[in-house]
VMD Tcl script that builds the backbone (N, CA, C; Angstrom):
set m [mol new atoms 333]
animate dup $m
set s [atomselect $m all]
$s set {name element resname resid chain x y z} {
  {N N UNK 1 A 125.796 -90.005 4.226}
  {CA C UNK 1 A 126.125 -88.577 4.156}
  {C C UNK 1 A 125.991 -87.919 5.527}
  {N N UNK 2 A 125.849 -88.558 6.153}
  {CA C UNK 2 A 125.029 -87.676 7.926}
  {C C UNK 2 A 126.483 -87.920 8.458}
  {N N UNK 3 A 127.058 -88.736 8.072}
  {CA C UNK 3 A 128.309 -88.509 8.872}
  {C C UNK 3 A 129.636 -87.591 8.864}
  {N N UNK 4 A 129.463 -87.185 7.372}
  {CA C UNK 4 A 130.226 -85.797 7.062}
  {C C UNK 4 A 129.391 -84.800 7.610}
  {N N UNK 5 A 127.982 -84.721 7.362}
  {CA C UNK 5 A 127.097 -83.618 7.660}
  {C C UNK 5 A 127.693 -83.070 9.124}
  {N N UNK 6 A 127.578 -84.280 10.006}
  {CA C UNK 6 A 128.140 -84.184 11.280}
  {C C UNK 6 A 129.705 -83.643 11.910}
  {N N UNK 7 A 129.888 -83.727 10.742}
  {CA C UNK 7 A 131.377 -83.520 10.907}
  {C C UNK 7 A 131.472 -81.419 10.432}
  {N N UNK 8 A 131.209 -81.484 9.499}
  {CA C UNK 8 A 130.457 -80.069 8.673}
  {C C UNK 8 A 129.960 -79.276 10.209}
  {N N UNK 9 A 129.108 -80.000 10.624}
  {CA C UNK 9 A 128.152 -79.116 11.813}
  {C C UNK 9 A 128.807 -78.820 12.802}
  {N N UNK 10 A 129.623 -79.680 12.944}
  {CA C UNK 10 A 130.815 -79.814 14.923}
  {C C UNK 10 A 131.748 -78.656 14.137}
  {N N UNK 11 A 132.496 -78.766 13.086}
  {CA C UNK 11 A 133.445 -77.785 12.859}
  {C C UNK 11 A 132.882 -76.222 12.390}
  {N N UNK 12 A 131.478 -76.046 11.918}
  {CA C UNK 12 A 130.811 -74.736 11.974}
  {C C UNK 12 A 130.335 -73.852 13.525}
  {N N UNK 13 A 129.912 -75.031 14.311}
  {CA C UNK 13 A 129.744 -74.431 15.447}
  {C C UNK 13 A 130.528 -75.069 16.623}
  {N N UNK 14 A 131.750 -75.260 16.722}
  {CA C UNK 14 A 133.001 -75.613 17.421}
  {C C UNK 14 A 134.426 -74.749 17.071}
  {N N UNK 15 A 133.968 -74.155 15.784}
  {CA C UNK 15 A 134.896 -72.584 16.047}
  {C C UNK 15 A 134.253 -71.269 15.915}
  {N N UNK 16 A 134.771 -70.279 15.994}
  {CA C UNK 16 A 134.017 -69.085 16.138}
  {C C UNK 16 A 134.280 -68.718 14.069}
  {N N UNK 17 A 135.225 -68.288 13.860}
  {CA C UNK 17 A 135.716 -68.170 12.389}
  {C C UNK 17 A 135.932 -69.541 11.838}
  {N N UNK 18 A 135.143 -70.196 10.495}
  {CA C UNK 18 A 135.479 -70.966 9.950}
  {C C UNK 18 A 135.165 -71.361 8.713}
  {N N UNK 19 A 136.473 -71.485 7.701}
  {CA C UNK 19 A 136.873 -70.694 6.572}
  {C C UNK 19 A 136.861 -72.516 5.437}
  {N N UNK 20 A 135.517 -73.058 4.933}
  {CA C UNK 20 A 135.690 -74.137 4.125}
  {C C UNK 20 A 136.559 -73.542 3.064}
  {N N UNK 21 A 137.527 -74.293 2.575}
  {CA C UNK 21 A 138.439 -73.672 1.484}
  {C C UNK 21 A 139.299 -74.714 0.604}
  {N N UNK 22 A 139.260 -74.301 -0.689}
  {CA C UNK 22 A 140.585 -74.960 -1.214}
  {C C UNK 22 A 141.789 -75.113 -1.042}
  {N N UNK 23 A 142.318 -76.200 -0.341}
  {CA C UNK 23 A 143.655 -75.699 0.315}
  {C C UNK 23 A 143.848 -75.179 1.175}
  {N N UNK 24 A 144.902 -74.736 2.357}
  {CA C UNK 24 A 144.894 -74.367 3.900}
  {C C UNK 24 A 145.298 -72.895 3.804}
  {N N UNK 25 A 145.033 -72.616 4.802}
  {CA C UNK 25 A 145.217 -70.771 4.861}
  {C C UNK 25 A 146.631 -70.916 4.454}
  {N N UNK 26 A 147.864 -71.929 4.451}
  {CA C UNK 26 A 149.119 -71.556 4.419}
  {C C UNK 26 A 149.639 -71.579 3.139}
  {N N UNK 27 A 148.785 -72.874 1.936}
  {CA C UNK 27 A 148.766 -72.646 0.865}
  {C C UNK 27 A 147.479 -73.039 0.448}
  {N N UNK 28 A 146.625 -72.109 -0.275}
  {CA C UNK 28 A 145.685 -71.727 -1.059}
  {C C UNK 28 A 145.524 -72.217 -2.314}
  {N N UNK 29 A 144.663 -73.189 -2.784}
  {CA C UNK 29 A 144.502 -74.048 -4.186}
  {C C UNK 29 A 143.737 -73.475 -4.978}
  {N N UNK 30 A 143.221 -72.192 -4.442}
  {CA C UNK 30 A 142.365 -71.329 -5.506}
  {C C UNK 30 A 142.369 -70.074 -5.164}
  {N N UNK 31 A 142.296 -69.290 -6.328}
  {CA C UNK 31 A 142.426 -67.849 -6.018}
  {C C UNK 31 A 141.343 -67.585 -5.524}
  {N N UNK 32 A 140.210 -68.015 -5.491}
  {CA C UNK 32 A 139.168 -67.168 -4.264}
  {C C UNK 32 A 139.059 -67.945 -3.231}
  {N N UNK 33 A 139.982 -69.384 -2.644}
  {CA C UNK 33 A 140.405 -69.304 -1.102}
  {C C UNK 33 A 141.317 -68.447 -0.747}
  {N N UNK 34 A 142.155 -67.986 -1.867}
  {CA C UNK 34 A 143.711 -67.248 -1.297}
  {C C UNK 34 A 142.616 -66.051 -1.106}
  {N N UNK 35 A 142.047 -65.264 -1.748}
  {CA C UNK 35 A 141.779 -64.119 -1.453}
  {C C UNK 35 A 140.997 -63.666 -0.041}
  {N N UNK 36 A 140.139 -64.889 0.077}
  {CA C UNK 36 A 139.322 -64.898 1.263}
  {C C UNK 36 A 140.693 -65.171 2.229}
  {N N UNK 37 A 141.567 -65.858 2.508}
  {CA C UNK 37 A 142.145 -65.903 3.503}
  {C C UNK 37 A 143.468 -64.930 3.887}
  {N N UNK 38 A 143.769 -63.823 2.486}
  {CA C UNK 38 A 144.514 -62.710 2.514}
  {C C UNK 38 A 143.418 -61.593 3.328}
  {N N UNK 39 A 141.905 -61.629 3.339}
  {CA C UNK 39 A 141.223 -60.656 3.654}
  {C C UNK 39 A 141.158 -61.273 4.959}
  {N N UNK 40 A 140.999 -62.187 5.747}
  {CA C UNK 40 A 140.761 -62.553 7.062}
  {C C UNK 40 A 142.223 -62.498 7.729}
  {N N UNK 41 A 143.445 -62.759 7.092}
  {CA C UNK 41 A 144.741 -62.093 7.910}
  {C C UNK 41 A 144.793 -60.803 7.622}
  {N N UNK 42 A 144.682 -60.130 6.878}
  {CA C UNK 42 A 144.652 -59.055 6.599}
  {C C UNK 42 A 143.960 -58.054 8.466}
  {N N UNK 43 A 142.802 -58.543 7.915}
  {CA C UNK 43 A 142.130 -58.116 9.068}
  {C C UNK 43 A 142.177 -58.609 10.583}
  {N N UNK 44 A 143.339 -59.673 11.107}
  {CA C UNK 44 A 143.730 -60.466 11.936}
  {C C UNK 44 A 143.030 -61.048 12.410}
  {N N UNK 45 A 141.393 -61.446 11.681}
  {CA C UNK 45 A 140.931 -62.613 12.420}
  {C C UNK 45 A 141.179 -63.962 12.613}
  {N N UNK 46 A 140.845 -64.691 13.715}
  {CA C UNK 46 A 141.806 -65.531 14.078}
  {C C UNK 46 A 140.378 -66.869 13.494}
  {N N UNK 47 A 141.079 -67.698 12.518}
  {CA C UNK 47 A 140.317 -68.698 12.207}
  {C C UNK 47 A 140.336 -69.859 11.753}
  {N N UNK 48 A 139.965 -70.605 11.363}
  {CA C UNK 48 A 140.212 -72.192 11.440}
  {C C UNK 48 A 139.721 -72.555 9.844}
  {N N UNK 49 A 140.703 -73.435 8.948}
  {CA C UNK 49 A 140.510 -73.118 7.563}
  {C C UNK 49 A 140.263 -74.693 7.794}
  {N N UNK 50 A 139.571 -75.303 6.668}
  {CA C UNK 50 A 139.478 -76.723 6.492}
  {C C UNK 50 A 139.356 -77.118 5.077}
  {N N UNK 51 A 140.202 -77.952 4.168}
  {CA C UNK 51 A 140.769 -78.397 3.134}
  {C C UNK 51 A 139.687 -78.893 2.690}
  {N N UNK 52 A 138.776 -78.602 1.949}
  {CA C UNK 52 A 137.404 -79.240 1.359}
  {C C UNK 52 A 137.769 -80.294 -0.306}
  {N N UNK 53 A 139.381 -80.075 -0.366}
  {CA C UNK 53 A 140.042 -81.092 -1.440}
  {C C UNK 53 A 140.806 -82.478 -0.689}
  {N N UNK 54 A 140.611 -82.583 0.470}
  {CA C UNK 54 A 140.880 -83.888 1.146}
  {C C UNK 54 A 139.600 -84.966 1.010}
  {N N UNK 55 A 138.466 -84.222 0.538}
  {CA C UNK 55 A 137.660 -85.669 0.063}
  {C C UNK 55 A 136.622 -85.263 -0.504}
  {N N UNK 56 A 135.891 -85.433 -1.657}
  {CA C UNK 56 A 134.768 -85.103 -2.272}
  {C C UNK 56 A 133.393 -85.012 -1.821}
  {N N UNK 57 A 133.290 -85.848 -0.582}
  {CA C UNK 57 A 132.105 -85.736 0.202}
  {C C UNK 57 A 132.222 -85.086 0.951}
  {N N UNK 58 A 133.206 -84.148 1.218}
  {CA C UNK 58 A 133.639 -82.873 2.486}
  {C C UNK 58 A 133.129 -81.824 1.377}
  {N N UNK 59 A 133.555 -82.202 0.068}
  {CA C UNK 59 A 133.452 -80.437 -1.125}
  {C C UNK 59 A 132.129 -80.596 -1.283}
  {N N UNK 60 A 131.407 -82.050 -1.792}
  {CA C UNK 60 A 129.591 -82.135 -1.867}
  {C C UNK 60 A 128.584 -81.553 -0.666}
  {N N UNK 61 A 129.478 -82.219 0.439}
  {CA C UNK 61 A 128.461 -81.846 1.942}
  {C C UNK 61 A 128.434 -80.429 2.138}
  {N N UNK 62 A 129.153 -79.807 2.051}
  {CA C UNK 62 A 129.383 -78.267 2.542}
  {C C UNK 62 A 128.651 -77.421 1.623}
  {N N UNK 63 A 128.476 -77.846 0.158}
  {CA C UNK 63 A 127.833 -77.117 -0.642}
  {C C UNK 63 A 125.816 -77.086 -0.390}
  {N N UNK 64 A 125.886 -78.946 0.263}
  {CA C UNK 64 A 124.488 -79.037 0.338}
  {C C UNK 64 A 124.046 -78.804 1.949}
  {N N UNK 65 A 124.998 -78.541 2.818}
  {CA C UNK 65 A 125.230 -78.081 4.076}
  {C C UNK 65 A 124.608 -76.968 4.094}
  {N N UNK 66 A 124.964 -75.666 3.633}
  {CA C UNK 66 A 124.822 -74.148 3.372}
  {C C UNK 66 A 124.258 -73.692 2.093}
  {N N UNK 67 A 123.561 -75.186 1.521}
  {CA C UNK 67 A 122.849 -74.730 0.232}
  {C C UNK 67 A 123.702 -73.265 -0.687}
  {N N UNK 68 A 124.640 -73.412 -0.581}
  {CA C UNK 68 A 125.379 -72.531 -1.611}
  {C C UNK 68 A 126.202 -73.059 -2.704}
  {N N UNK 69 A 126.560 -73.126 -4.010}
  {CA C UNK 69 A 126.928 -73.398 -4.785}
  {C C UNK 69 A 128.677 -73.815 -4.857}
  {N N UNK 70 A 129.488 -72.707 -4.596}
  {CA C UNK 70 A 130.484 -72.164 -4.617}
  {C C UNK 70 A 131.547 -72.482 -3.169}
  {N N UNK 71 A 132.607 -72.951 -3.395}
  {CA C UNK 71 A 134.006 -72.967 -2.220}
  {C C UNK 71 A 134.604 -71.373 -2.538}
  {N N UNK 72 A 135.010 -70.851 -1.701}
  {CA C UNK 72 A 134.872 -70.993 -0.441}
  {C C UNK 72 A 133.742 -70.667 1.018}
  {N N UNK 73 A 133.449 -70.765 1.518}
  {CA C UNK 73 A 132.366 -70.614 2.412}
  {C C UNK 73 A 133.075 -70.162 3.578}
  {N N UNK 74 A 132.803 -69.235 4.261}
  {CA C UNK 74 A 132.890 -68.479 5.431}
  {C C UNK 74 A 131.821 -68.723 6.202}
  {N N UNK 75 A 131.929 -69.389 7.826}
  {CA C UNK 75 A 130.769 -69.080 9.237}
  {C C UNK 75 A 131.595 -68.305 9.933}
  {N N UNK 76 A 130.817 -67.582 10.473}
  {CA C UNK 76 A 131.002 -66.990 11.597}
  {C C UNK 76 A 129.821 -67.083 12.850}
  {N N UNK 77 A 130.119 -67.896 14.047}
  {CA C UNK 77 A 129.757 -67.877 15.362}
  {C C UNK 77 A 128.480 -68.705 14.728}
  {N N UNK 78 A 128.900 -69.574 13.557}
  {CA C UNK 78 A 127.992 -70.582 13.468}
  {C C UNK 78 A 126.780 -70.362 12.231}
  {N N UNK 79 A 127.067 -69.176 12.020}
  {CA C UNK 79 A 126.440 -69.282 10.739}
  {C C UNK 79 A 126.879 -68.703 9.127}
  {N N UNK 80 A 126.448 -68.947 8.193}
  {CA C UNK 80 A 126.894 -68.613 7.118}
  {C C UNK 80 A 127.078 -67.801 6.479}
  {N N UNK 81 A 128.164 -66.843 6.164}
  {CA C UNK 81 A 128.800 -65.347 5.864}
  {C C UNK 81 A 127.975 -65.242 4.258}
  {N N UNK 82 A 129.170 -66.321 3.598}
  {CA C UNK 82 A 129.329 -66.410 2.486}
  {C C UNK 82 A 130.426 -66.572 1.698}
  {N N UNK 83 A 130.684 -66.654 0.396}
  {CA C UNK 83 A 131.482 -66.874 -0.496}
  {C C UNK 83 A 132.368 -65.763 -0.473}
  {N N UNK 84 A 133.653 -65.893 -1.860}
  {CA C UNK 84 A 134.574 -65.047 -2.092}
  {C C UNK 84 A 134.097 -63.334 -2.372}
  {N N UNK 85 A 132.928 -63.373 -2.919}
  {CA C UNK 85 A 132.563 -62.037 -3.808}
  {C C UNK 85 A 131.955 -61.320 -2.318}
  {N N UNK 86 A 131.309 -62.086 -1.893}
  {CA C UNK 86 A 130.420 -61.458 -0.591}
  {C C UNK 86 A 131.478 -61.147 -0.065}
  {N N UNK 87 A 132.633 -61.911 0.482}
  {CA C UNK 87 A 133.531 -61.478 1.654}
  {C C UNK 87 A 133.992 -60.106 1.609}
  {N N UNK 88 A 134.810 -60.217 0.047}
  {CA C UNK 88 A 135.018 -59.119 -0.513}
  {C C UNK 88 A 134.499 -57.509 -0.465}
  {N N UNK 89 A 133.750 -58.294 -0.529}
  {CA C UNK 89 A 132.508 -56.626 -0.467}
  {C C UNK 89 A 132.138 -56.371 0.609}
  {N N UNK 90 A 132.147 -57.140 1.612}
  {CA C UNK 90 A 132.182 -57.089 2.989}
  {C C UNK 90 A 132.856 -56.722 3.959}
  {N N UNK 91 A 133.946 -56.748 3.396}
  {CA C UNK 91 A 135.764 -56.025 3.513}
  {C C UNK 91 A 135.651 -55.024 3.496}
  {N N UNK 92 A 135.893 -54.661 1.784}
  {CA C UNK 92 A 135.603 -53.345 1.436}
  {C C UNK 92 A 134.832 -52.342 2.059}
  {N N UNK 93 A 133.672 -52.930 2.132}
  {CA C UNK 93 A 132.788 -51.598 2.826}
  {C C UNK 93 A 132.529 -51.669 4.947}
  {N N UNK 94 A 133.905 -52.443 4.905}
  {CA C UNK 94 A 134.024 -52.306 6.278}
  {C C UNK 94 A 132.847 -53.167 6.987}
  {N N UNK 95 A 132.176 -54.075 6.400}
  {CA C UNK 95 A 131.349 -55.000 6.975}
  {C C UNK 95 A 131.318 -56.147 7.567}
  {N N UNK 96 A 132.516 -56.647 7.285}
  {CA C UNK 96 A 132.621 -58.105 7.956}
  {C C UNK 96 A 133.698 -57.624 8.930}
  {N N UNK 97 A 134.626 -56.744 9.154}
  {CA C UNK 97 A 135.397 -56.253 10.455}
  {C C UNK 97 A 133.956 -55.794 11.730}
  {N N UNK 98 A 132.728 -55.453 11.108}
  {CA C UNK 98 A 132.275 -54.775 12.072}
  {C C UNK 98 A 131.071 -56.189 12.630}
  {N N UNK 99 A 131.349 -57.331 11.342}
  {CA C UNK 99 A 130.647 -57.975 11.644}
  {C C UNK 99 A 131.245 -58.930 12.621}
  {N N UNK 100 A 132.086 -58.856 12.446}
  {CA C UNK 100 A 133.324 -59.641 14.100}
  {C C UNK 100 A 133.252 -59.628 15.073}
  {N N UNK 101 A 133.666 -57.885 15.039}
  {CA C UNK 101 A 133.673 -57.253 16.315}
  {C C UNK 101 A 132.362 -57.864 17.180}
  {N N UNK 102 A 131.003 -57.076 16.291}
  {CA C UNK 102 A 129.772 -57.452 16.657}
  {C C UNK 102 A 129.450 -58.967 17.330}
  {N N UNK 103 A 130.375 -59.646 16.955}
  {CA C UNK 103 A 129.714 -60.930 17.511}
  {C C UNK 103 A 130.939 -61.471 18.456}
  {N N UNK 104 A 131.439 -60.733 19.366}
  {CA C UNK 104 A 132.431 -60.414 20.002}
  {C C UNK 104 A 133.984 -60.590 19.613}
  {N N UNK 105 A 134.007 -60.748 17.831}
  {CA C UNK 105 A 135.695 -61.409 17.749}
  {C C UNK 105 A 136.729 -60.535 17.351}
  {N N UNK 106 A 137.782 -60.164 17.801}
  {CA C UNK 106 A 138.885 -59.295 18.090}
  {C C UNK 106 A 139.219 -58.936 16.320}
  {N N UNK 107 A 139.468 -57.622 16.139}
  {CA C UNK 107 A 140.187 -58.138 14.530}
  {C C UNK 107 A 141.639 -56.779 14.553}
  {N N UNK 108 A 142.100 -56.824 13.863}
  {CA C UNK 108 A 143.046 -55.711 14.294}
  {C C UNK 108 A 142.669 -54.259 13.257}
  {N N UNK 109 A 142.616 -54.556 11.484}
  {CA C UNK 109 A 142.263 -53.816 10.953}
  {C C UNK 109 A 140.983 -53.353 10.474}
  {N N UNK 110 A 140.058 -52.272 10.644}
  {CA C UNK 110 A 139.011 -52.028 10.661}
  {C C UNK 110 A 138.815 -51.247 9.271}
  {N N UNK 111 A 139.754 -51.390 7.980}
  {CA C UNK 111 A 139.716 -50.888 6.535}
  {C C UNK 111 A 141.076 -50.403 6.137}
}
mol reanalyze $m
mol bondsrecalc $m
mol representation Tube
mol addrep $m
């Protein structure tokens, strides 16, 4: 397992936005990757999605990676946002645009 782990760790802190998900930002295998990745274009952050249905030890590791239950998983600048409901609400109340900015990353819409 250390070798996905490893793989999990280089791609959390080797991009700035990075979006574990069902399916690729271009097509979405679940409605709460599509939604998480309608709210991150939405808001033009620029980020790096990774297919956690290309192998079962990519969907197991990531869950026991970030000790969270649930796909999809959001890092930002290396650490762990959260899931669909969090993002959401994070959106909404203008929190994860300010949480971008804050950690220097460009976004275009601010609500």
């Amino acid at each position: 397992m250390s070798g996905i782990n490893d793989y999990i760790d280089s791609e959390v802190k080797g991009n700035d936005v990075v979006l574990f998900m069902k399916g690729t930002p271009g097509f979405p295998q679940c409605g709460f990757s599509g939604q998480v990745v309608q709210i991150l274009d939405y808001i033009g952050a620029d980020y790096k999605g990774v297919d956690v249905l290309t192998s079962a030890e990519l969907r197991q590791g990531i869950k026991e990676y970030s000790n969270w239950p649930t796909i999809p998983q959001l890092y930002v600048k290396g650490e762990f946002v959260g899931g669909c409901d969090i993002i959401r609400e994070m959106f909404q109340a203008g929190e994860l645009q300010t949480l971008l900015v804050d950690k220097g990353l460009s976004v275009k819409a601010t609500a």
